[in-house]
DRENZAPA-916394 format. One line per 4 residues: number of its first residue (from 0); their letters; for each residue x, y negated, z negated of N, C-alpha, C, CB. Coordinates in nm, 4 decimals, padded with zeros to 6 digits, m for minus. Glycine has a CB too. Layout:
% DRENZAPA-916394
NUM> A> X/Y/Z/X/Y/Z/X/Y/Z/X/Y/Z | ...
% end
This chain:
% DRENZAPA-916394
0> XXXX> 20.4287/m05.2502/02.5750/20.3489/m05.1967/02.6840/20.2610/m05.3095/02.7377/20.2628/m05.0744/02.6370 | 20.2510/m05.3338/02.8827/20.2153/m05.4236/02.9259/20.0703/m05.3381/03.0531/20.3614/m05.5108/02.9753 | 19.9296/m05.4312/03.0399/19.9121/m05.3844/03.1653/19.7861/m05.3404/03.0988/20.0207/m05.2826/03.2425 | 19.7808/m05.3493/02.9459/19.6598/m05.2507/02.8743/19.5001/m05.3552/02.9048/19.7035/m05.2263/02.6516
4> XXXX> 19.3893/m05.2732/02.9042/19.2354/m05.3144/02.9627/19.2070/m05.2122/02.9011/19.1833/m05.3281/03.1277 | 19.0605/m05.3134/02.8520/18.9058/m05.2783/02.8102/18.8775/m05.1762/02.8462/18.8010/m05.3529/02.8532 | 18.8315/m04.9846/02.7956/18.7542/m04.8960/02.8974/18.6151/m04.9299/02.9582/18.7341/m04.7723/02.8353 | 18.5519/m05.0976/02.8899/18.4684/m05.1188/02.9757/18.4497/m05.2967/02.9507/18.3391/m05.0131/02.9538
8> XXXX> 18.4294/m05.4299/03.0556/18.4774/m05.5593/03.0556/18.3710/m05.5892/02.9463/18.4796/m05.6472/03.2033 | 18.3667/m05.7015/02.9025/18.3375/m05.7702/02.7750/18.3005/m05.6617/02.6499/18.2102/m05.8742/02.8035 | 18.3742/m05.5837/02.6120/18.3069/m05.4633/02.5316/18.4347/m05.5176/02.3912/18.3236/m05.2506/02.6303 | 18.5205/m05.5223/02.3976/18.6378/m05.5723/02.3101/18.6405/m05.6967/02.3201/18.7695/m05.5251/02.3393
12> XXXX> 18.6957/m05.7447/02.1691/18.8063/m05.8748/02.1061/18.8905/m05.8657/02.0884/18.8069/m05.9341/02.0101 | 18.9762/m05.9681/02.1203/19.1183/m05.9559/02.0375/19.2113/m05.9044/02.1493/19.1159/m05.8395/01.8941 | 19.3445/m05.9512/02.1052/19.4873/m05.9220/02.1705/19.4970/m05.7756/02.1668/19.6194/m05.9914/02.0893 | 19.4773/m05.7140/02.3240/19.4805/m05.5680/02.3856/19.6109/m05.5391/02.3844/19.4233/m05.5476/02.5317
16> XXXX> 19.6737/m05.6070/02.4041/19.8499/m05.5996/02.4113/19.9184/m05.5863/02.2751/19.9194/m05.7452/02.4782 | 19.8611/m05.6571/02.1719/19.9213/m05.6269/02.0789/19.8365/m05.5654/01.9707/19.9871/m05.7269/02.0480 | 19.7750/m05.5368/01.9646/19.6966/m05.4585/01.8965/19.5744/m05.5111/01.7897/19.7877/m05.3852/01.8358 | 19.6155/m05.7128/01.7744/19.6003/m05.7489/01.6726/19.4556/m05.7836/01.6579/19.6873/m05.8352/01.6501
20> XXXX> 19.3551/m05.7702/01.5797/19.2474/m05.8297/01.5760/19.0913/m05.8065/01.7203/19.3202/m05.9699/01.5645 | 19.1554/m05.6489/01.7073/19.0543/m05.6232/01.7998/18.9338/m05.5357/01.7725/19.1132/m05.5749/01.9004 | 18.8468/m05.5703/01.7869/18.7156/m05.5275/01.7555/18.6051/m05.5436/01.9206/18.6626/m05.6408/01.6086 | 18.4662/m05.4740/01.8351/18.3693/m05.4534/01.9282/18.2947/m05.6257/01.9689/18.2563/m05.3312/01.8529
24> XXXX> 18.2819/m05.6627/02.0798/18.2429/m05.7962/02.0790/18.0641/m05.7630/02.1030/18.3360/m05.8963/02.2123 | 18.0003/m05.8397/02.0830/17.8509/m05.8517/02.0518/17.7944/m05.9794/02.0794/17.8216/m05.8238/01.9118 | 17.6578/m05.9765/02.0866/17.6157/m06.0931/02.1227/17.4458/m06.1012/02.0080/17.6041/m06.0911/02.3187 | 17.3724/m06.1785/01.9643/17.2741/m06.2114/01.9329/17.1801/m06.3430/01.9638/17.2991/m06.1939/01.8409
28> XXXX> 17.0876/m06.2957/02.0044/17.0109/m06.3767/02.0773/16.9269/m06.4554/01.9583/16.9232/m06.2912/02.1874 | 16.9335/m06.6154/01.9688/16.9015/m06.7516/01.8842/16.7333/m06.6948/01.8973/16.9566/m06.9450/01.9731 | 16.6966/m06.6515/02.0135/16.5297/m06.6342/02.0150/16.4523/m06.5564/01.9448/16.4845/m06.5976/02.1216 | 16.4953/m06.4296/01.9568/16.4375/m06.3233/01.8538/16.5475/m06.2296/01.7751/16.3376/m06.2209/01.9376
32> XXXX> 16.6698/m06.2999/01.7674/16.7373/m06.2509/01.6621/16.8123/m06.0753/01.7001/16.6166/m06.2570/01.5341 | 16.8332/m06.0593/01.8266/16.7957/m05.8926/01.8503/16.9689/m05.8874/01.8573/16.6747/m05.8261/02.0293 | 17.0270/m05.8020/01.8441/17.1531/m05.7706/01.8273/17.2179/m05.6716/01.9098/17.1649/m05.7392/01.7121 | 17.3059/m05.7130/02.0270/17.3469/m05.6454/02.1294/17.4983/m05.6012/02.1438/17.3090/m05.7178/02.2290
36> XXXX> 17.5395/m05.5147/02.1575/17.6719/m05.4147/02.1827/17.7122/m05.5067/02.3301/17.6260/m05.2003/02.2119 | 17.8554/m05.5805/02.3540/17.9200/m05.6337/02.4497/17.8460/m05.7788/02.5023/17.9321/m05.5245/02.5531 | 17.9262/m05.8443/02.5481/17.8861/m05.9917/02.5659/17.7777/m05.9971/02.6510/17.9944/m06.0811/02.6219 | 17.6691/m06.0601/02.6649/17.5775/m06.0689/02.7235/17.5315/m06.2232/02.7547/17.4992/m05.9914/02.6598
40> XXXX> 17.4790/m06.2281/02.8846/17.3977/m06.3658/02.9054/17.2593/m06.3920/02.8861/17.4076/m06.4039/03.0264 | 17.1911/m06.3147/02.9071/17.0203/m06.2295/02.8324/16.9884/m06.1502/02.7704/16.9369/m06.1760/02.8866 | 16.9033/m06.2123/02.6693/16.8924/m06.0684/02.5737/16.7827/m05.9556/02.6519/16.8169/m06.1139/02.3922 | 16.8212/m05.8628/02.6169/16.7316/m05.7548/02.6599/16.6020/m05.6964/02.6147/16.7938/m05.6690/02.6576
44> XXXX> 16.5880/m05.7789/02.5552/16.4678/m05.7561/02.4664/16.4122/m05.8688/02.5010/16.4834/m05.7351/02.3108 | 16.3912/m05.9910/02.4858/16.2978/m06.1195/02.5121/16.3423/m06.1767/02.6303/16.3004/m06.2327/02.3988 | 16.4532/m06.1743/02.6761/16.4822/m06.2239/02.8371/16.5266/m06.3777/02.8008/16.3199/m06.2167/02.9613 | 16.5418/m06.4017/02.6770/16.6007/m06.5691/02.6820/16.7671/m06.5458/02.7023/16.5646/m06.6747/02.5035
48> XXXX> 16.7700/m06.6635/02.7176/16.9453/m06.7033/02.7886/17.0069/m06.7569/02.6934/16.9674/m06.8198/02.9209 | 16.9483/m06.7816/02.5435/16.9388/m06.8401/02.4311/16.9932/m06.7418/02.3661/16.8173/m06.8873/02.3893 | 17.1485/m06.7212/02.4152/17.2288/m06.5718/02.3202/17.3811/m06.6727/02.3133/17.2539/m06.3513/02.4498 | 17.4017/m06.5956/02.1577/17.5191/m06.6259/02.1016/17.6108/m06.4976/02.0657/17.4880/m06.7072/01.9852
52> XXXX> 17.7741/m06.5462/02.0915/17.8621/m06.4234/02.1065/17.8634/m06.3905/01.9400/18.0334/m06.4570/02.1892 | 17.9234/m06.2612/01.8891/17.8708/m06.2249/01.7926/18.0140/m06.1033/01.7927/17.6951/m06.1896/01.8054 | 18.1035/m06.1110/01.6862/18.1904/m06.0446/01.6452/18.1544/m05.9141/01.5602/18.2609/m06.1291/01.5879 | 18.0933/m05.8130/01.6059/18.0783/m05.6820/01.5207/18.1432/m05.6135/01.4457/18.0580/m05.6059/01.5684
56> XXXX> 18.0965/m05.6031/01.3269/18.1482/m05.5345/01.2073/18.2202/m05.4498/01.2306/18.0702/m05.4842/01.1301 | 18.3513/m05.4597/01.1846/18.4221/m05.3194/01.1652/18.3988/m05.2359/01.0858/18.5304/m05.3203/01.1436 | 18.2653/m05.2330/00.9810/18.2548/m05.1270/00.8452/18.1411/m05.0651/00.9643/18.1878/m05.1976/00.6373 | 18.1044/m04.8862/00.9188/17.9678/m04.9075/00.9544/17.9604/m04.7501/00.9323/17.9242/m04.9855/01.1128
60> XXXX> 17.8276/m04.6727/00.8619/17.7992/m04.5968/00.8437/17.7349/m04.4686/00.9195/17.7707/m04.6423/00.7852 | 17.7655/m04.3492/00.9321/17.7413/m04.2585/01.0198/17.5989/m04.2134/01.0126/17.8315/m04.1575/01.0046 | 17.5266/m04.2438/01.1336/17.3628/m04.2302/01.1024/17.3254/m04.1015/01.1771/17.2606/m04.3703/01.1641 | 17.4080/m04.0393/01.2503/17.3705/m03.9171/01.3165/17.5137/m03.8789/01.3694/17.2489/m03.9353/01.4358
64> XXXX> 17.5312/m03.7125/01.4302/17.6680/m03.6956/01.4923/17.6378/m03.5185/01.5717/17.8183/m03.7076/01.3405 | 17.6437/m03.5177/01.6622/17.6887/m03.4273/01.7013/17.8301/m03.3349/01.7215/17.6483/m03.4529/01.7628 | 17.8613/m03.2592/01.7486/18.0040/m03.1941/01.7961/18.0368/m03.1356/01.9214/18.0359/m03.0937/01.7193 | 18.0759/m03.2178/02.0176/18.0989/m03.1916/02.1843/18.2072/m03.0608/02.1626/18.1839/m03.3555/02.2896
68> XXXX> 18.1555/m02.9584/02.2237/18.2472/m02.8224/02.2389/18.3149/m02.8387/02.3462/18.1763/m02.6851/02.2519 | 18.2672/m02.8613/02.4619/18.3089/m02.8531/02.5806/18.3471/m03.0090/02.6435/18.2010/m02.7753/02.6538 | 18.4471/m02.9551/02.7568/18.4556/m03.1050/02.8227/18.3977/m03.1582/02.8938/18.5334/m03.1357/02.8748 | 18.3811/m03.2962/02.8812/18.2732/m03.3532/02.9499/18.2993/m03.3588/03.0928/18.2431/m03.4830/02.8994
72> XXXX> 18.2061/m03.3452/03.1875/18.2221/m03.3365/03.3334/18.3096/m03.4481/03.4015/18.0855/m03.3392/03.3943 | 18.3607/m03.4049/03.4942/18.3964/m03.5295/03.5429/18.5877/m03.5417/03.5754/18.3334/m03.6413/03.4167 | 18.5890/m03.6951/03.5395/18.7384/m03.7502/03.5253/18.8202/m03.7572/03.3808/18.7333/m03.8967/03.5751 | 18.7945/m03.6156/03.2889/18.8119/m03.6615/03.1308/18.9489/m03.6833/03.1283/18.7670/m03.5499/03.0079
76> XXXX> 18.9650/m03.7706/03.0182/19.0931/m03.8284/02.9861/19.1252/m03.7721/02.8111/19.0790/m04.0163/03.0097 | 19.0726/m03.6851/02.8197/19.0914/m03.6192/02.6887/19.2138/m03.5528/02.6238/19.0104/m03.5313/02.6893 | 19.1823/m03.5121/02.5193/19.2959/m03.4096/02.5095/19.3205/m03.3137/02.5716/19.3047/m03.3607/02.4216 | 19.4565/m03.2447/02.6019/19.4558/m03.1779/02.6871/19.5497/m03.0377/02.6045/19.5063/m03.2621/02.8172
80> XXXX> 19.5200/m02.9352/02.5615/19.3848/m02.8423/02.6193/19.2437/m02.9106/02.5282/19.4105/m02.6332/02.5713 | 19.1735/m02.9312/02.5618/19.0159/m03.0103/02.5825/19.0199/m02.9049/02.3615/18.8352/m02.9096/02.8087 | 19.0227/m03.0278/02.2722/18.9648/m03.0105/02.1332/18.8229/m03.0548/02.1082/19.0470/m03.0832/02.0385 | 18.7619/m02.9365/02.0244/18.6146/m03.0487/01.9736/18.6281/m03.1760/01.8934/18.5088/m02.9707/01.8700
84> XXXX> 18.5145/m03.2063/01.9157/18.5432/m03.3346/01.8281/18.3694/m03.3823/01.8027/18.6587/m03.4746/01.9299 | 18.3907/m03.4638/01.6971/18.2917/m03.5363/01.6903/18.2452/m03.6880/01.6987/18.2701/m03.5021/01.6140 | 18.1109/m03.6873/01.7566/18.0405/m03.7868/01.8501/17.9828/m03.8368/01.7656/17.9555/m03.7501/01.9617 | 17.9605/m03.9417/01.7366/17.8685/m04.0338/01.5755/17.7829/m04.1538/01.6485/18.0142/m04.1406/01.4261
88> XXXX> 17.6408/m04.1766/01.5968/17.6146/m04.2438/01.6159/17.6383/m04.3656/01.5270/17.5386/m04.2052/01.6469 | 17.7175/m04.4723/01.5178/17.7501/m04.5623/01.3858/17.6664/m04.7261/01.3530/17.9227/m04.5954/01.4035 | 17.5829/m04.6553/01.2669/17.4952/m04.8133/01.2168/17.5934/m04.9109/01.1787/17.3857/m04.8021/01.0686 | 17.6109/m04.9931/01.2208/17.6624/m05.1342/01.1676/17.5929/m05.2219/01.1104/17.7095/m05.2056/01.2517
92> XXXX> 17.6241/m05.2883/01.0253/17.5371/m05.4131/00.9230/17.4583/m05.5021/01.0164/17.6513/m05.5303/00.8266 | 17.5421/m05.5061/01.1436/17.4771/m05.6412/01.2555/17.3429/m05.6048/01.3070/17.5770/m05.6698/01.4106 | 17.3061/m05.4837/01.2777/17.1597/m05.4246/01.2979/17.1630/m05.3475/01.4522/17.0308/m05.5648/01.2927 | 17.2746/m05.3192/01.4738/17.2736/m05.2317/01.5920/17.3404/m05.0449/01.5599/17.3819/m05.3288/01.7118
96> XXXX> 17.3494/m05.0097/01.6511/17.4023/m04.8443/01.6554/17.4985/m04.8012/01.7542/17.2862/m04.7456/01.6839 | 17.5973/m04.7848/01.7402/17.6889/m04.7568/01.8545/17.7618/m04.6178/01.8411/17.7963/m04.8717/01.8643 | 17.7529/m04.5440/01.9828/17.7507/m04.4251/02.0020/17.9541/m04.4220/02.0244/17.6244/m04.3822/02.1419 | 17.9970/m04.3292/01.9460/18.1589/m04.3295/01.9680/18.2490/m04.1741/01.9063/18.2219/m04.4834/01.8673
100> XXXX> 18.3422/m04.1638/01.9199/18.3729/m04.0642/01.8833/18.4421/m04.1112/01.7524/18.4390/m03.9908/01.9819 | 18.4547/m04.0125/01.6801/18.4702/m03.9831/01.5228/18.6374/m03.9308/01.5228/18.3408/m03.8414/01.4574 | 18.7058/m04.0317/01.4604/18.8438/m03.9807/01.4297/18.8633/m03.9014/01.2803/18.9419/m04.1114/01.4350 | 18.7810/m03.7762/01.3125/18.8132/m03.7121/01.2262/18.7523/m03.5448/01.2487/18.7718/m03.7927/01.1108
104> XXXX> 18.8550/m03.4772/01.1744/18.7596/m03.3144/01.1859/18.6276/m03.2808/01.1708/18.7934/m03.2229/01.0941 | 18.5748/m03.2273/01.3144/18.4351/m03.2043/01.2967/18.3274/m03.1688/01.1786/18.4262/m03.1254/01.3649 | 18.4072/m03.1393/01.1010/18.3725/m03.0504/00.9970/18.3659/m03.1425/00.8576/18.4844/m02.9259/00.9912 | 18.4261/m03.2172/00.9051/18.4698/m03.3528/00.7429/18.3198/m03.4432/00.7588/18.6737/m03.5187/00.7838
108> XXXX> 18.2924/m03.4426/00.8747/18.1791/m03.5651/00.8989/18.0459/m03.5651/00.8406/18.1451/m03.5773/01.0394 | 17.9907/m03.6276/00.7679/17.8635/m03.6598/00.6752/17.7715/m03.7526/00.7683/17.9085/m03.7465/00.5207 | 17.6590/m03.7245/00.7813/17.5500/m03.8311/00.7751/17.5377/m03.9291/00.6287/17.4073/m03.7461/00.7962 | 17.5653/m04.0811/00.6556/17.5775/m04.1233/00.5464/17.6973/m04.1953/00.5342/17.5625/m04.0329/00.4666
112> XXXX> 17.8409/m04.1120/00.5692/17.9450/m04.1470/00.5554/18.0533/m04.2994/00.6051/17.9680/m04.0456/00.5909 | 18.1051/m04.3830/00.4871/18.1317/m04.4539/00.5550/18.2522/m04.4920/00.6753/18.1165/m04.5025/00.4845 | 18.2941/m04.5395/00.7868/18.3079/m04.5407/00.9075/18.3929/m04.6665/00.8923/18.1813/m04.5345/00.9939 | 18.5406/m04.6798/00.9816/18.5935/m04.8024/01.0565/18.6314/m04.8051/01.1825/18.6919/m04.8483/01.0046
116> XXXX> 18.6208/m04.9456/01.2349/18.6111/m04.9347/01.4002/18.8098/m04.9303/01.3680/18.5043/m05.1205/01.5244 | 18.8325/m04.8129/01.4564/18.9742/m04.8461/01.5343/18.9974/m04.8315/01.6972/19.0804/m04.7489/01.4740 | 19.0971/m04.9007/01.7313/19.1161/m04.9181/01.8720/19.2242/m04.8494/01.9149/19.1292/m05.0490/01.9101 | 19.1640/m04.7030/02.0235/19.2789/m04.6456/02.0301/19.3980/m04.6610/02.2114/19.2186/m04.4878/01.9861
120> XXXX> 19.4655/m04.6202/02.2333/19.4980/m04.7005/02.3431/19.5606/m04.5487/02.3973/19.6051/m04.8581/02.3182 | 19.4964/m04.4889/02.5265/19.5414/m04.4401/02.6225/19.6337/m04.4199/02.6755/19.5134/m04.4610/02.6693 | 19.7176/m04.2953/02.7287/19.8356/m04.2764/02.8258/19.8114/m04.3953/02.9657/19.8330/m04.0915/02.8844 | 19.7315/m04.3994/03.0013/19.6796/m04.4901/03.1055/19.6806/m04.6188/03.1295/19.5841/m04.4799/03.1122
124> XXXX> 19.7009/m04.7086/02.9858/19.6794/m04.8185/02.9044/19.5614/m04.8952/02.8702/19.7454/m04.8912/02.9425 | 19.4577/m04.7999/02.8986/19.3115/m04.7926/02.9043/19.2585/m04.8218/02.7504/19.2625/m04.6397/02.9637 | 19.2239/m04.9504/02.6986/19.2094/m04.9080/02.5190/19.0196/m04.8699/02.5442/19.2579/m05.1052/02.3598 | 19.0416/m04.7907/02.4373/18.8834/m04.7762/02.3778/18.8494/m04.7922/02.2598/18.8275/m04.6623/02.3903
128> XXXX> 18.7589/m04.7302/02.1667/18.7766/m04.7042/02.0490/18.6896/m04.6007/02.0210/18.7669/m04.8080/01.9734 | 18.7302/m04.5829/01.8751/18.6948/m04.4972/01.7413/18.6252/m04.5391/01.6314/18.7998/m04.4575/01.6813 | 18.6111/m04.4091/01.5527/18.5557/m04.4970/01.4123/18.6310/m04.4009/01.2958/18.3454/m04.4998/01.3879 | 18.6838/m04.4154/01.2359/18.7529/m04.3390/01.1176/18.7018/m04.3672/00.9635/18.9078/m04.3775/01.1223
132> XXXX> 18.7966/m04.2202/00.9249/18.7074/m04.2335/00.7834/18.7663/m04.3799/00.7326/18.7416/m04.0868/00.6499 | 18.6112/m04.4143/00.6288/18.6975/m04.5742/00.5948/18.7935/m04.5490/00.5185/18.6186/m04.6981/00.5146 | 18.8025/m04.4389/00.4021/18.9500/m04.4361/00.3732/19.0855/m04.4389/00.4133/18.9603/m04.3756/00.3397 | 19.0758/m04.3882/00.5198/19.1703/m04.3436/00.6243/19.2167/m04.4651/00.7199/19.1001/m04.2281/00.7109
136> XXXX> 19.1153/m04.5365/00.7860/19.0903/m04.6242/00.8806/19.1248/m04.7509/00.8435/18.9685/m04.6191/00.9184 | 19.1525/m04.8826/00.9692/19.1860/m05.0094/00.9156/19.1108/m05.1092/00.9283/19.2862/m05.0484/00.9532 | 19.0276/m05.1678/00.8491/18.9392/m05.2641/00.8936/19.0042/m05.3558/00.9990/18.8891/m05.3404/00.7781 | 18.9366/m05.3759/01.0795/19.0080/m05.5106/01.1800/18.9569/m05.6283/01.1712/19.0005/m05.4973/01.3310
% end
């Protein structure tokens, strides 16, 4: 399959086409150390330009989660007829939190629980990602 993209630009690493070695890309700023979700040229926190790219953990633990019943407004690209699922907020070691959906039954999910980033890829060829149980899931 040819043609596959980021659901949003500098947000992923790694070969989209082939699946290999793709993860969340990040950035941390040399000035005050602050740790940011997708490539950045300023940190958002101190405003220096003094930021380095930063490969984010694929382990990372579930620090909060809701369960979306309904579909979200809009253009969803969901399942279709529209399943619940669950929404996790996932602490990573790099000292950040990233908001994603949970590849797993609403009902299995723990605060606490540990979490792997996977990258899932769209009818569309649209990749995004996930986080799965780490048993289950593949570190990347």
């Amino acid at each position: 399959m040819s043609g596959r993209r980021p659901v949003r630009d500098g947000l992923l690493v790694g070969n989209l086409e082939t699946g290999e070695a793709v993860g969340l890309a990040g950035a941390r700023c040399r000035a005050c150390g602050e740790a940011t979700l997708g490539r950045n040229l300023l940190c958002p926190n101190c405003g220096s330009e003094d930021v380095e790219p930063l490969a984010l953990s694929a382990k990372g633990k579930v620090w909060t989660y809701t369960v979306v019943r309904y579909p979200p407004p809009g253009d969803y690209k969901g399942a279709d007829p529209f399943r619940p699922f669950a929404l996790g907020l996932v602490e990573l070691p790099d000292g950040l939190r990233v908001l994603a959906p949970l590849a797993c039954a609403p009902e299995e999910v723990r605060i606490g629980m540990d979490v792997v980033f996977q990258p899932r890829v769209r009818p569309d060829g649209v990749v995004q990602f996930e986080y799965a149980l780490a048993s289950e899931g593949t570190a990347q």
